[in-house]
C-alpha positions in Angstrom: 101.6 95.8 80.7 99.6 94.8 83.4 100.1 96.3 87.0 98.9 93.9 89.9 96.5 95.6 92.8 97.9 96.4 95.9 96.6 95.3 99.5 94.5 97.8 101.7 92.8 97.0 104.7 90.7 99.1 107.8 89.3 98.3 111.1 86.9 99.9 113.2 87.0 99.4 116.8 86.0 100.9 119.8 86.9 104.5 118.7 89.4 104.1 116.4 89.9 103.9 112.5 92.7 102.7 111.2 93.9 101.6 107.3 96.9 99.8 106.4 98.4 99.1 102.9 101.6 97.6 101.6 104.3 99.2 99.8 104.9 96.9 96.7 104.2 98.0 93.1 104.1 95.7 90.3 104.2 95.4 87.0 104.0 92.0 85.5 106.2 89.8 87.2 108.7 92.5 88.4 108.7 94.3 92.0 108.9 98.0 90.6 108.8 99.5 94.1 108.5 98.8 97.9 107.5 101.6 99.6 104.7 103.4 97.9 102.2 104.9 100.1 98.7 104.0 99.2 96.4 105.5 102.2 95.7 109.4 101.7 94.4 111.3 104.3 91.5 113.9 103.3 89.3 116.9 104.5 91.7 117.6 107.1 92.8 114.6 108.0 89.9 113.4 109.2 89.1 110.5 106.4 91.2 107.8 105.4 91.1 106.9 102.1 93.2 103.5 100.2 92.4 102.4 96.8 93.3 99.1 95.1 94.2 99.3 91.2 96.3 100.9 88.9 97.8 103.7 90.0 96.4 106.1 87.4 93.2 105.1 88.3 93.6 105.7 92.0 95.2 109.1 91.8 92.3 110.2 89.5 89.5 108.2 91.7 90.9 109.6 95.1 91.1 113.1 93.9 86.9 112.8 92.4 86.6 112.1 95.8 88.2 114.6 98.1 86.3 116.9 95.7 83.3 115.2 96.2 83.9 115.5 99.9 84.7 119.3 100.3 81.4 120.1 98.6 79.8 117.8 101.0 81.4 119.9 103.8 83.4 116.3 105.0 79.8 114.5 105.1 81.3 111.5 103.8 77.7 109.5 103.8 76.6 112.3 101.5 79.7 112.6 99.4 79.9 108.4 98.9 77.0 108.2 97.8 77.5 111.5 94.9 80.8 109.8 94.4 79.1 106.7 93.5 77.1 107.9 91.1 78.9 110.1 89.2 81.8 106.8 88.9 79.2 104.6 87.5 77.5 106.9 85.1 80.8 108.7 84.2 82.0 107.0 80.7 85.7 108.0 81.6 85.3 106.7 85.5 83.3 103.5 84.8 85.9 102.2 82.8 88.8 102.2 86.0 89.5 99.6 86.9 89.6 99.9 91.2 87.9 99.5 94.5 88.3 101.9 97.0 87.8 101.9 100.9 87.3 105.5 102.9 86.8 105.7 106.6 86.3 108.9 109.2 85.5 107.9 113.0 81.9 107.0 112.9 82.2 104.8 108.8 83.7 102.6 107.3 83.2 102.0 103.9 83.9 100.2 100.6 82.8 101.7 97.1 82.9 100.0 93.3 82.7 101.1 89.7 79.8 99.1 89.9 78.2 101.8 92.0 77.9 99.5 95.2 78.6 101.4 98.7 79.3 98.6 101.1 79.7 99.0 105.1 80.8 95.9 106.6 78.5 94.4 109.9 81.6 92.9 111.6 83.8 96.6 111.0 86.3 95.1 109.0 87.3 95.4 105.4 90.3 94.8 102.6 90.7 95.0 99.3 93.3 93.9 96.6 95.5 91.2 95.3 96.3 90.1 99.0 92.7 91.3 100.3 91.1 87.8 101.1 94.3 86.7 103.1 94.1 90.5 105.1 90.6 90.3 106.0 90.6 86.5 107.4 93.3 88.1 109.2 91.7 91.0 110.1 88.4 89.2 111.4 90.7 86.7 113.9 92.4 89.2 115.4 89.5 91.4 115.9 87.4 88.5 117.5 90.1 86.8 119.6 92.9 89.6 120.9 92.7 93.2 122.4 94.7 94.5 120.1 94.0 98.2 119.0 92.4 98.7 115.4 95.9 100.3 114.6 97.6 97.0 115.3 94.8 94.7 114.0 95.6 96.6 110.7 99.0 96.1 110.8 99.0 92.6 112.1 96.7 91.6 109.2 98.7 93.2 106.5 101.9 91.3 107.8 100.1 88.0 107.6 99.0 88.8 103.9 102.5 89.8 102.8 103.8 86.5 103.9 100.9 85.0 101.7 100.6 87.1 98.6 103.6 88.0 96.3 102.0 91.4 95.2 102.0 92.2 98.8 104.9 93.3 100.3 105.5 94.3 104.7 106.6 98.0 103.9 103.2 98.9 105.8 101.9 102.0 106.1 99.2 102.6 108.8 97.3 105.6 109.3 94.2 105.8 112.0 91.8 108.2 113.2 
């Protein structure tokens, strides 16, 4: 059974954070579900936090996490990179299969299996089945309108729904 990824995507501007995914779970070629909620809020609600993959593997990476970030004391440059480490040496965690994006006000930033920490130089980044079609999205709106990051978010999740069938416009939006 195979279960397609979902769409996540965050923006950074001015000072505001915001993360958008869709609602749509799939398995195989059927819709199983339209209005999941894939961004978790963490340490207080001050870091955003939206994984693409199965959803196993995203309750059990976004849970490594938050504990990874409560023993940083909400550091989240500090707990990435322990996070990191532990999911690519791990023999259980190497072997998910998901990318994950977490933000507070000041970062913005995308981690692997792989062990790769990624923060984007143009403040923008997406990830998923409909990520590619999000972040060109993303990046226009960005450059070209004065749209909040909140909207941006939104905007550029809406354009990837209309693109990619494992993406769907039940959108949530959470910002900082």
């Amino acid at each position: 059974m195979k279960t397609q990824a979902t769409t996540i995507v965050a923006v950074k501007k001015n000072d505001q954070v915001a993360m958008a995914g869709d609602g749509q779970v799939t398995i195989e070629n059927q819709i199983m579900k339209h209005g999941a909620k894939k961004i978790r809020r963490m340490h207080g609600g001050k870091v955003l936090a939206g994984i693409a993959g199965s959803v196993a593997d995203a309750y059990a990476l976004s849970d490594k996490f938050e504990a990874k970030l409560e023993e940083s004391h909400g550091n989240i440059i500090r707990a990435v990179r322990e996070f990191a480490k532990e999911w690519r040496t791990d023999r259980v965690l190497r072997r998910l299969e998901a990318l994950m994006i977490v933000a507070d006000r000041d970062h913005l930033l995308l981690l692997s299996g792989n062990g790769e920490v990624i923060e984007p130089d143009d403040n923008v980044l997406a990830i998923g089945s409909g990520g590619g079609f999000a972040l060109a999205a993303a990046r226009a709106l960005l450059k070209h309108t004065d749209l909040a990051a909140e909207q941006i978010a939104k905007e550029s999740l809406k354009v990837a729904s209309t693109i990619c069938v494992f993406t769907n416009d039940h959108i949530t939006v959470e910002a900082l």
